[in-house]
C-alpha positions as CSV (number, residue, x, y, z in Angstrom):
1,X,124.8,88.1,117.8
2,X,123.2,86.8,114.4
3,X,121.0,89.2,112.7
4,X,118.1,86.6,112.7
5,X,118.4,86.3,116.2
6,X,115.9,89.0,116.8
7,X,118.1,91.7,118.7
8,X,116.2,94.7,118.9
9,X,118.4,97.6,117.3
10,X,117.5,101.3,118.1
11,X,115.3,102.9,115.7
12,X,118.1,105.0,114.1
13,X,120.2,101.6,113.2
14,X,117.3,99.7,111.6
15,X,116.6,102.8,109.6
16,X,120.0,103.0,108.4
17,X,120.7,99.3,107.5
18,X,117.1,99.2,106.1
19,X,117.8,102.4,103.8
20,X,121.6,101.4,102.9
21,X,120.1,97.6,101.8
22,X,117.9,99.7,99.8
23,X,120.4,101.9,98.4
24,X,118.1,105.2,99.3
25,X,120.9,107.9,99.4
26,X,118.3,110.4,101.3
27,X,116.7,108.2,103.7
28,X,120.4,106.9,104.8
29,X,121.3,110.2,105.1
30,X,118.7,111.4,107.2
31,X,120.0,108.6,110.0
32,X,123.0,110.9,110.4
33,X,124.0,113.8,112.3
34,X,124.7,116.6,111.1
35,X,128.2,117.1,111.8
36,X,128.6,113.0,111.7
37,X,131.5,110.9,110.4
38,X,132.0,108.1,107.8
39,X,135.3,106.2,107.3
40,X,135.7,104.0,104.4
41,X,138.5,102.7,102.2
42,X,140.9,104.7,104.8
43,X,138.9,107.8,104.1
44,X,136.6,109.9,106.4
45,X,133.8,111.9,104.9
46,X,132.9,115.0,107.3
47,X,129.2,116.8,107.2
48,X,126.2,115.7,106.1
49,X,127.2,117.0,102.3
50,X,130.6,115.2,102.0
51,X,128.4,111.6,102.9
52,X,125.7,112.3,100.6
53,X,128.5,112.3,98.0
54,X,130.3,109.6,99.4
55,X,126.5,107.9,99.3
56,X,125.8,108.5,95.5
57,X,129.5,107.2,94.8
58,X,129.2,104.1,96.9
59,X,126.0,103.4,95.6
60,X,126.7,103.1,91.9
61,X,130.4,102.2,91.6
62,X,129.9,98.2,91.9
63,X,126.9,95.7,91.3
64,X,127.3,93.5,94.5
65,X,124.7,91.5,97.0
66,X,124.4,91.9,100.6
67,X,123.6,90.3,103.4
68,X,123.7,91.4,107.2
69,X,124.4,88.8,109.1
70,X,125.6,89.8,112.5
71,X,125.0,92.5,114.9
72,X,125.7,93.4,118.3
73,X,125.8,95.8,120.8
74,X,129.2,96.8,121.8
75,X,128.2,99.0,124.7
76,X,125.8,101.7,125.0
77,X,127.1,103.9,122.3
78,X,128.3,101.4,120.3
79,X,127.4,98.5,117.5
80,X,128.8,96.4,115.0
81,X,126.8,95.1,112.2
82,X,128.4,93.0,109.8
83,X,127.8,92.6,105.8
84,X,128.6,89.9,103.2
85,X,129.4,91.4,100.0
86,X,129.6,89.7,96.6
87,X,130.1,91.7,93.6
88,X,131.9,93.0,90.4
89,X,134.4,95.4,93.0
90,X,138.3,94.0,93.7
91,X,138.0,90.4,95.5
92,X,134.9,89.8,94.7
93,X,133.7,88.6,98.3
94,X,134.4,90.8,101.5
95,X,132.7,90.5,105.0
96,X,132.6,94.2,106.0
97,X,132.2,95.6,109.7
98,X,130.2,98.6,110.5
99,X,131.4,100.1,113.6
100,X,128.8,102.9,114.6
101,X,129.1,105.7,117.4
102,X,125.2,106.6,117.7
103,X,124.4,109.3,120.2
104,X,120.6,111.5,120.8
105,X,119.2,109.1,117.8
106,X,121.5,109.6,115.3
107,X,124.8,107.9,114.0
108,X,127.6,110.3,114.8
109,X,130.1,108.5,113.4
110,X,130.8,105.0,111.7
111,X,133.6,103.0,110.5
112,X,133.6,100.5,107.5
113,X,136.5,98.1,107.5
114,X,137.2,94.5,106.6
């Protein structure tokens, strides 16, 4: 479903795509468990202190734009937002998938791919 279709995401996913548009490390942070996952670039971050690194690195390694422009709900547990990146990082352009596992308000695990 298009983001501007006006699906109504749980609280914890509008948080986190709100705070990660923003780039506000702590505020994205707070939208995970505490024994949560992250997968990016084929590499998963464990614990809340291994993504607030991964956080701060992502944050400031490229200069890039975003925009959501799809979401959907894959099943009770499960949703798929998807980004449009241009920037300064390898390619240039990149439509990313965000593949989150949420479970008792909070994102227990999520996968970034192409």
């Amino acid at each position: 479903m298009n983001a501007a279709q006006g699906i109504e995401l749980p609280a914890v996913l509008a948080a986190h795509l709100a705070a990660h548009e923003a780039r506000d490390v702590e505020r994205e942070l707070a939208c995970y468990a505490e024994e949560a996952e992250v997968t990016d670039e084929g590499r998963t971050y464990r614990g809340t202190a291994e993504i607030r690194a991964w956080l701060g690195r992502a944050a400031s390694e490229y200069s890039f734009t975003s925009e959501l422009t799809a979401v959907r709900q894959d099943d009770a547990e499960h949703w798929t937002a998807v980004r449009h990146l241009e920037g300064n990082f390898p390619g240039g352009v990149v439509d990313l998938r965000y593949r989150y596992t949420l479970k008792d308000d909070r994102i227990t695990n999520l996968t970034i791919a192409p």
